[in-house]
N, C-alpha and C positions, 0 to 999 in steps of 0.2 A: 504494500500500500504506500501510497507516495506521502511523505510527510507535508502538509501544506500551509505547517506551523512559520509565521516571520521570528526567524532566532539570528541575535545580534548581541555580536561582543564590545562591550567599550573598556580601553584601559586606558589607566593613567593614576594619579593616585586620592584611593578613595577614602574619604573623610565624613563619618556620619556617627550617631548618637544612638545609644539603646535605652537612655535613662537622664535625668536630669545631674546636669556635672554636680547642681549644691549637694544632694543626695547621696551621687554615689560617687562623687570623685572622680579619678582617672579611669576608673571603671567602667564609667558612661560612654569615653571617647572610641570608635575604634578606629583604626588609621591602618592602611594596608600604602605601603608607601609607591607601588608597584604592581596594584591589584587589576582583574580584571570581573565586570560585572558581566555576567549570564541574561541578557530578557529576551523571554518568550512570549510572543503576543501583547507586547507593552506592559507584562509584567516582569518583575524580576525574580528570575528563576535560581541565579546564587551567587556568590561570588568568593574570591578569593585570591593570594597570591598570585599573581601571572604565570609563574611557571609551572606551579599545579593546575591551574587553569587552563591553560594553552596546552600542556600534555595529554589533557582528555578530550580535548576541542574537537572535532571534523577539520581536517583542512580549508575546505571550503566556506567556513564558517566567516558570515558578514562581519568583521570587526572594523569600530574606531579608533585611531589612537591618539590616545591624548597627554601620552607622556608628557612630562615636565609641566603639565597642569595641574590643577588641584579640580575634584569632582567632589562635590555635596550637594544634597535633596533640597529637591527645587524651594526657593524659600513661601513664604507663609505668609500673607498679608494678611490681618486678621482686623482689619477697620481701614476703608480708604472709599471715596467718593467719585466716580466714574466721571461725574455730569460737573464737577468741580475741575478737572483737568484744566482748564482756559483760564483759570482763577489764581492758579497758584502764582507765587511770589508778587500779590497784592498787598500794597503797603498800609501800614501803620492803622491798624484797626485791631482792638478783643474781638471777645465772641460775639456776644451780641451785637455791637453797631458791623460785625464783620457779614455776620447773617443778612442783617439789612442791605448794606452796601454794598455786597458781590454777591455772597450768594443766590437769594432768591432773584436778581436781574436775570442771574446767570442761567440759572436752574430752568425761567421760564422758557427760554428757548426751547427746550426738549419737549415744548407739543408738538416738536416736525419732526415725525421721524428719519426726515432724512439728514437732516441735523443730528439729531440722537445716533443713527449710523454712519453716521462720519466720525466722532467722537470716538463711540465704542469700537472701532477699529484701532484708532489709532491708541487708544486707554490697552487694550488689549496687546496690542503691538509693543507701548514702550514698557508695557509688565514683562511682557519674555525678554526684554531687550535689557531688562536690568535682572535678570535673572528670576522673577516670580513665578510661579506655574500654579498657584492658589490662591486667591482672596475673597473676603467677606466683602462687596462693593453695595455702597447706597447706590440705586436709581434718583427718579423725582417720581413726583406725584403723581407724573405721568406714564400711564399704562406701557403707552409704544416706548419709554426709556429703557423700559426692563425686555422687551423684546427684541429691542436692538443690541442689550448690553451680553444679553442669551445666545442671543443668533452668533454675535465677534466672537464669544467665545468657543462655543461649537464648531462654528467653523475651525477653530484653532484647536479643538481637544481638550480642551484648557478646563478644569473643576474652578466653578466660578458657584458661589453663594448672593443670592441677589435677590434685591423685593424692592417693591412700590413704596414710597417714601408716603406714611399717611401723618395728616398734615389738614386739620379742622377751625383752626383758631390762632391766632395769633399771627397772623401773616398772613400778604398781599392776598385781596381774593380770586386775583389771576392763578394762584397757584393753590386755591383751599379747596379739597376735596368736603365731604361729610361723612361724619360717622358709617354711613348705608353703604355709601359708593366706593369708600375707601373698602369694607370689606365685600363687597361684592365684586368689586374690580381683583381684589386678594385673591380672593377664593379661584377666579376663573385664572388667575395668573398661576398658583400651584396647581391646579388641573393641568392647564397648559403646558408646566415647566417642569415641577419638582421632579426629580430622580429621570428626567429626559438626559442619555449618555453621562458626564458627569456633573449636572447642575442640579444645584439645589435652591431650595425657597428659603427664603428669610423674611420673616413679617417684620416691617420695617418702623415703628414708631418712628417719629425725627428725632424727637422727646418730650419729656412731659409739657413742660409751658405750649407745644403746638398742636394738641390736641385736649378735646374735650374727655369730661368723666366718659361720656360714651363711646368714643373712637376709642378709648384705652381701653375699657370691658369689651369690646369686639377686640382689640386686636388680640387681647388674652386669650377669645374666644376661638379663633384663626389658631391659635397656637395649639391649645388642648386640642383641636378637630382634627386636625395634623401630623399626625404621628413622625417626626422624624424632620418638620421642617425647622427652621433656625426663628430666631429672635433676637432682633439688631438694633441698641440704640446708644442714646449716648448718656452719660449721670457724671454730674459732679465734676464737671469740667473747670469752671470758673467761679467764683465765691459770687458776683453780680448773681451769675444764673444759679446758684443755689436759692441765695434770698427771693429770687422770684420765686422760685418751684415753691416756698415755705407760705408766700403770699395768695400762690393760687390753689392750694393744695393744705391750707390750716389744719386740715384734720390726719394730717399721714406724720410719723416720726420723723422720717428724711427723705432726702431726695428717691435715697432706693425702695423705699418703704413704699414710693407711690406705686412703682412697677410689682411690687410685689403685691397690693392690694388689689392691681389685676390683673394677676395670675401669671405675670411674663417673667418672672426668675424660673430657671430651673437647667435641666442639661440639654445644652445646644445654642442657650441665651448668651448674647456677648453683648457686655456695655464698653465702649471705649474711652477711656481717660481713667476715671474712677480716682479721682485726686484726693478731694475735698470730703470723703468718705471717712466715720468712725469707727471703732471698732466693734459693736454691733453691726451696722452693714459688712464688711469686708467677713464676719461670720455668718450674717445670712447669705452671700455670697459664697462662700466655700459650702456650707451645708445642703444648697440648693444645687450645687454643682456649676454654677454659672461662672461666667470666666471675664476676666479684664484684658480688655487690648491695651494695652502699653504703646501710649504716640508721644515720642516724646518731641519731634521736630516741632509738630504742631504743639504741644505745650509751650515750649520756649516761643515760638515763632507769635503766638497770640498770647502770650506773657500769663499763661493760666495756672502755670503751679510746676511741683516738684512731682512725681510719682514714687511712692513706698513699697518697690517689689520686696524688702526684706519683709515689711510684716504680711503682705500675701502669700509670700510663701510659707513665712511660720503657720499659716491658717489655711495651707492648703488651698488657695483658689490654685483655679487653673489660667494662666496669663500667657496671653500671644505678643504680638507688636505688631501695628499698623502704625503706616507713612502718613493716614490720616489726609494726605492729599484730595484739596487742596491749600487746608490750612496746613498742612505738612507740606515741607520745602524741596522734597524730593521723593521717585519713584525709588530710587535706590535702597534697599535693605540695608546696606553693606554703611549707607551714609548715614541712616538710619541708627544701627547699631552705633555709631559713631556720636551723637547724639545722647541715646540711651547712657552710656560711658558717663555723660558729662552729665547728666539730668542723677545720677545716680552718685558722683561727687558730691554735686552741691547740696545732698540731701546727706552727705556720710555716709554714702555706702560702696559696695566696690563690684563692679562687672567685671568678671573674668571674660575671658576671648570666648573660649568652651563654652560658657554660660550664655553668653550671650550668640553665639551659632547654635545650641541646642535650642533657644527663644523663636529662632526665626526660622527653624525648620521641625524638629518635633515635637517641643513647646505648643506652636503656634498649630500644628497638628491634634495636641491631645488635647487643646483651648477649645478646637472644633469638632471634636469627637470623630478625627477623621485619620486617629494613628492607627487603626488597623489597615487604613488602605494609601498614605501617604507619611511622609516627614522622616522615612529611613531608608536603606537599603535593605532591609529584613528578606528573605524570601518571599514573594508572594504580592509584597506591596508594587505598586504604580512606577513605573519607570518614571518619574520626574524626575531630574536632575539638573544643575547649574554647572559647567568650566570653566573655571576660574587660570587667566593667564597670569600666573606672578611675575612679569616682565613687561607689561601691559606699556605703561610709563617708564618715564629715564628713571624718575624720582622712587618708584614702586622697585622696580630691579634692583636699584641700588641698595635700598634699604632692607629689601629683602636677602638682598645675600647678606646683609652684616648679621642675621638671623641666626641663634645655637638653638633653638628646638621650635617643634611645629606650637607650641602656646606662643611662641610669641612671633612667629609667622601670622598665626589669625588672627592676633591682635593689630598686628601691622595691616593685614587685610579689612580689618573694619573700622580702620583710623585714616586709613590712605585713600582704598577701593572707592570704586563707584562705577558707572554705566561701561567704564573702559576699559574695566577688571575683566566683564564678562564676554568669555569667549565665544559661548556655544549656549545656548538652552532647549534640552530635549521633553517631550510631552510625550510620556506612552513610549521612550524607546527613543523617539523620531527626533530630528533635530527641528526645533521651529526658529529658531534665532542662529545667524553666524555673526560673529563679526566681520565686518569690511564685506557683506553683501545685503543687497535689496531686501 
């Protein structure tokens, strides 16, 4: 019988995580400096040293090589804004006059869909072009956003998590759905999408100040009827928009406290920032399962606060990292982590290199309940992958050889790196990004 399986070898040297470095240490890292991976069918079937590897191979066997590169699981975006792309590095605004002032102008364009698919092309495009192959993205309000942001990624193979930004109150009525429409447009949107190839639904609240008591008890409603789709918002960003949430929302403990009174904490729910949170929340957060995106571009960038990964992780949440773009300054991971580093200073605390690459690839995996099929090289999981050129730049080569072990190789890569770093990004196996081609 003719085998009709697609089997492809890639080597070079492969760098991925089986556990969280705070946890387990050097335990967590594993590094084949020389390795070649096994995928079958755009999954990965094993890997290992090259030369045990290539000893059992078929001659014939499709390989890549990528020697003298570095190969890790494609990264994790786990909070970032599609329909925001055109926005970023807009000056000198917080959160709220930022909303005002860019975003919702921005946002309203995307009643065209053929605007919306010009965007989510190119949103999709500079995601693999910096190495992402997974993100949590907002739509707008608008229906056709999320079908255009669906379609770029399908086209591309690409696991993309996405929903209709609902959105009743508080903002332009160019762009206010209701309570009704917001979940009736939902509803037909995961009929439509959810578990189509690798996309999934996320019921999108913007947050609490832009929806009423009713759009909130529907969207919890959407959530419960759902088995298995996500829940996306944002809490505790800025001290301004705390005070509000406590003004229009007098009868809830805290900001989280609102989402929880309708039903939207639990596992699959990701709030992004999560700054300005006490220690009660950040417990009903880990005991509900629910997870924090970690942005810290956009923290600094709209002067919102510090983030405290040490005490979430003493409490067990589960935390990713989103670029947050395009109040985040960059599509880059790598620039990103860079960032994180410094937001993690100022507050007293210390990111290791390890730490902070397990954050943006199995982290931000087990943030979304999606480390059984993504964020390692495990047997079985999803061929996504990033190639990293450590020669990319004069500045990058250089400082990379004055390098005595791979900890501080990755730390160099998440201090230095950026869109220039990455050589290659594959989806399912396939290459979808070169560098130095169309």
């Amino acid at each position: 019988m003719t085998d009709t399986r697609r089997v492809h070898a890639v080597r070079g040297e492969l760098i991925h995580f089986t556990a969280d470095p705070a946890d387990a240490g050097d335990a967590a890292l594993t590094h084949l400096p020389d390795g070649v991976m096994l995928i079958v069918d755009g999954l990965i079937s094993e890997s290992g040293p090259a030369e045990a590897m290539l000893a059992k191979l078929p001659a014939d066997t499709r390989t890549t090589d990528y020697r003298g590169k570095l190969i890790l699981p494609g990264f994790v975006d786990t909070h970032i804004h599609y329909a925001q792309t055109d926005i970023i590095a807009s000056y000198g605004e917080q959160l709220l006059a930022w909303l005002e002032k860019y975003t919702f102008p921005t946002e309203a364009r995307f009643s065209d869909p053929e605007h919306a698919g010009e965007v989510a092309d190119f949103f999709c495009d500079e995601l693999l072009r910096n190495g992402t192959t997974t993100a949590l993205a907002f739509a707008t309000v608008h229906p056709a956003s999320v079908d255009a942001l669906f379609e770029a990624a399908r086209q591309r193979s690409m696991r993309m998590i996405a929903g209709k930004v609902l959105m009743d109150r508080n903002c332009p009525d160019y762009l206010a759905d209701t309570a009704d429409t917001g979940y009736a447009d939902s509803k037909a949107l995961i009929e439509k999408w959810h578990g189509c190839d690798r996309l999934l639904y996320a019921v999108t609240p913007r947050f609490a100040p832009t929806s009423t008591r009713e759009q909130m008890a529907l969207a919890g409603r959407l959530f419960a009827e759902h088995p298995g789709v996500y829940l996306q918002s944002h809490v505790a960003e800025n001290r301004g928009e705390v005070a509000w949430v406590a003004e229009l929302y007098p009868e809830a403990r805290s900001y989280l406290d609102v989402y929880e009174r309708y039903g939207q904490l639990g596992e699959r729910s990701v709030y992004a920032h999560c700054i300005w949170l006490d220690e009660t929340d950040r417990e009903r957060m880990a005991s509900t399962g629910s997870a924090m995106s970690f942005c810290p571009t956009s923290n600094l960038f709209l002067g919102s606060g510090l983030f405290d990964l040490d005490r979430a992780h003493a409490l067990g949440v589960r935390v990713g990292i989103g670029t947050d773009v395009g109040g985040g300054t960059s599509f880059s991971m790598l620039q990103t982590l860079n960032e994180a580093y410094k937001v993690l200073q100022l507050n007293g605390q210390r990111l290791s290199a390890e730490r902070a690459f397990y954050l943006a690839t199995l982290g931000g995996a087990r943030s979304l309940y999606l480390d059984d099929r993504i964020g390692n090289f495990a047997s079985g999981k999803e061929a996504d992958f990033v190639v990293i050129d450590p020669a990319a730049t004069p500045l990058f080569a250089r400082r990379m050889a004055a390098t005595t072990s791979l900890s501080e190789r990755l730390f160099v890569l998440m201090m230095l790196g950026d869109d220039r770093c990455v050589a290659a990004t594959h989806i399912l196996g396939e290459c979808a990004f070169e560098a130095g081609t169309a």
